[in-house]
N, C-alpha and C positions, 0 to 999 in steps of 0.2 A: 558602049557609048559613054562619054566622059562627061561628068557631072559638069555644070556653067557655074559659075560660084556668083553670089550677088553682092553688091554691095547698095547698101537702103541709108541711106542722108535722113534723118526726122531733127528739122531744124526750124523755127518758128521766122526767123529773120530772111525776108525773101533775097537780100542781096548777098548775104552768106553761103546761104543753101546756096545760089546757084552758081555762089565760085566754086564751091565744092564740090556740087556737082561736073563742073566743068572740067576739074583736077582729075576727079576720079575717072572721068569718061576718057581723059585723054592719055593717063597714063595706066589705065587697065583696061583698052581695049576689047578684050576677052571675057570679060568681067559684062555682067547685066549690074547696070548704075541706075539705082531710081531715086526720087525725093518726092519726102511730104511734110505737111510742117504740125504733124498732131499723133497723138498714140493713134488713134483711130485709124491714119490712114494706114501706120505701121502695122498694126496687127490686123490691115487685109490683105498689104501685101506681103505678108511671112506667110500668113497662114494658104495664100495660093502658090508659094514656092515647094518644089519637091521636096520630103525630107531628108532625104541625100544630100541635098546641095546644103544644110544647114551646119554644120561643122568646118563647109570650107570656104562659109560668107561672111561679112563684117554687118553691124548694125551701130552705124556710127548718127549718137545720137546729142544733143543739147539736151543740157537740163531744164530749161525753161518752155515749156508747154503751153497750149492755150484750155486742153483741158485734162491732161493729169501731168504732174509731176514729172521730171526725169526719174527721179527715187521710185515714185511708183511701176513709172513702166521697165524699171530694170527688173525692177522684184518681178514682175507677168509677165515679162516675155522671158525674163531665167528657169521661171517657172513652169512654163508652158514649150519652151524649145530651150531647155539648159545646153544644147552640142554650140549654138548659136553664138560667135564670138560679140559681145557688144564693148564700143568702144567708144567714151563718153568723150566731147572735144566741149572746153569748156573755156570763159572769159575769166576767169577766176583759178588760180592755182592754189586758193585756199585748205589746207591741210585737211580740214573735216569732211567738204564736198567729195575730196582722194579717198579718205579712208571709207566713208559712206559705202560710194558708188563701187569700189572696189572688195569690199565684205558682203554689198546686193550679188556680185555676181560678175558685175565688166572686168573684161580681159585687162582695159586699158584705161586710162587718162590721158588727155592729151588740153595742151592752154593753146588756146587761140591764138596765140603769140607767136606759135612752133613756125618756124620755118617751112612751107611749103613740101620741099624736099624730104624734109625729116618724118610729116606727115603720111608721104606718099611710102617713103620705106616701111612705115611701120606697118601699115594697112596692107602693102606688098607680100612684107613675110607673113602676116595673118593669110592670106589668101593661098600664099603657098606651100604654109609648113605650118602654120596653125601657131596662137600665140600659147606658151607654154607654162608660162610665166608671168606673173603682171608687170604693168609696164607704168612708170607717171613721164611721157616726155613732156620738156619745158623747151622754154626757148631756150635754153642754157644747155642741152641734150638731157639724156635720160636722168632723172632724179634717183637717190638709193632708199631702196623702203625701207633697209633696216628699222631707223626709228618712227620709222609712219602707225599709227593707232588705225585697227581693221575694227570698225563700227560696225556689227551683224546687229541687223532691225529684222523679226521674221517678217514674215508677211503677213502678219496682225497687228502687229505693232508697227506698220508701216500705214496701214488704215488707220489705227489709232491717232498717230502723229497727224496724219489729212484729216481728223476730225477736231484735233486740239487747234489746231491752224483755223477752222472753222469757228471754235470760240466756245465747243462741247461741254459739259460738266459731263463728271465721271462719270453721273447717273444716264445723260442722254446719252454717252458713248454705250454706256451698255445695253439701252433700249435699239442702238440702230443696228447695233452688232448682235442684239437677241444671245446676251451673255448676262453676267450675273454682276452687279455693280463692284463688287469685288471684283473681281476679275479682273477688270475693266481698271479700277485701282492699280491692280499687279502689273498690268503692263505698262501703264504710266508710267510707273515709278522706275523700271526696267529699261524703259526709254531713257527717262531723264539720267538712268546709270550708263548707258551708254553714250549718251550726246556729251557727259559731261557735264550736266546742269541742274538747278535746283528748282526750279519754278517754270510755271507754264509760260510763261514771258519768255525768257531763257529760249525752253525750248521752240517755241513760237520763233524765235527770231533766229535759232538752229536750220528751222524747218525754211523757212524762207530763204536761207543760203543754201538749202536742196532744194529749190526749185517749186516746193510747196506757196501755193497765194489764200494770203490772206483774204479772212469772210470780209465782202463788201459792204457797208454800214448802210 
């Protein structure tokens, strides 16, 4: 019996989602096509998909969430089903959000901009040959990574970053993380070497172009 491959839409914007959804259903018939617009709903329907089917489905996602990050849920669900191709479609072709999301784990990049068509290819050969490669398409066609910067944030330092975003001092980061204020120090500062930046500000306003929101006052 031949595996069904899925393709899962997690997009906060209801008239987006449901173009996308409408693309994906039409032009991958064969294909199980679902949407929801929150990690949550993502990580109920992965985790009731066969793990077979995980290697030859897309999880084509936004970065802006209503309650975690795209950054976040790249890092958990790479984490948790790494065969899993995710392919991030985003309104911004900002160089940082690329190299982020693409050092978290996604196969792909894709700007909102992209041509229909182009979208549907790429998501195509993911479903049938797996992507092998990373990929940034623009409306302009595929971009070259040569000089793109690959931003790797573990998955501590991706907490970390959601807690700076919150407005944390070192010492609360370390009491919520039950780690040592030091510590807590080291990766800051590990953060700010890889976003590029010197200050919590900085990074603060790094994290907001991943999809991270700022504490509500």
């Amino acid at each position: 019996m031949s595996v069904k491959p899925f393709v899962l839409i997690v997009e906060d914007h209801p008239l987006y989602k449901q173009a996308l959804e409408s693309l994906m259903k039409l032009s991958f018939p064969d294909a199980l096509v679902a949407a929801g617009g929150s990690a949550e709903e993502a990580f109920a329907f992965i985790g009731a998909q066969p793990p077979e089917s995980l290697p030859v489905s897309v999880l084509l996602l936004d970065l802006t969430l209503p309650d975690l990050s795209g950054l976040e849920l790249i890092d958990q669900i790479h984490n948790r089903h790494p065969n899993l191709q995710i392919v991030v479609i985003s309104g911004s072709d900002d160089p940082l959000r690329v190299g982020v999301c693409l050092g978290a784990g996604a196969k792909a990049f894709v700007s909102k901009s992209t041509p229909p068509d182009r979208i549907v290819e790429l998501i195509g050969r993911a479903l049938r040959q797996g992507l092998t490669t990373a990929v940034w398409l623009t409306t302009d066609g595929p971009r070259n990574l040569d000089g793109l910067q690959r931003v790797h944030l573990t998955s501590r330092q991706v907490q970390v970053l959601g807690l700076i975003c919150q407005g944390y001092t070192n010492k609360q980061i370390a009491d919520t993380l039950q780690i040592i204020e030091a510590t807590a120090k080291a990766h800051v500062s590990a953060i700010f070497k890889e976003l590029g930046v010197v200050s919590r500000t900085q990074a603060l306003l790094a994290a907001q172009r991943l999809g991270f929101k700022e504490k509500q006052s």
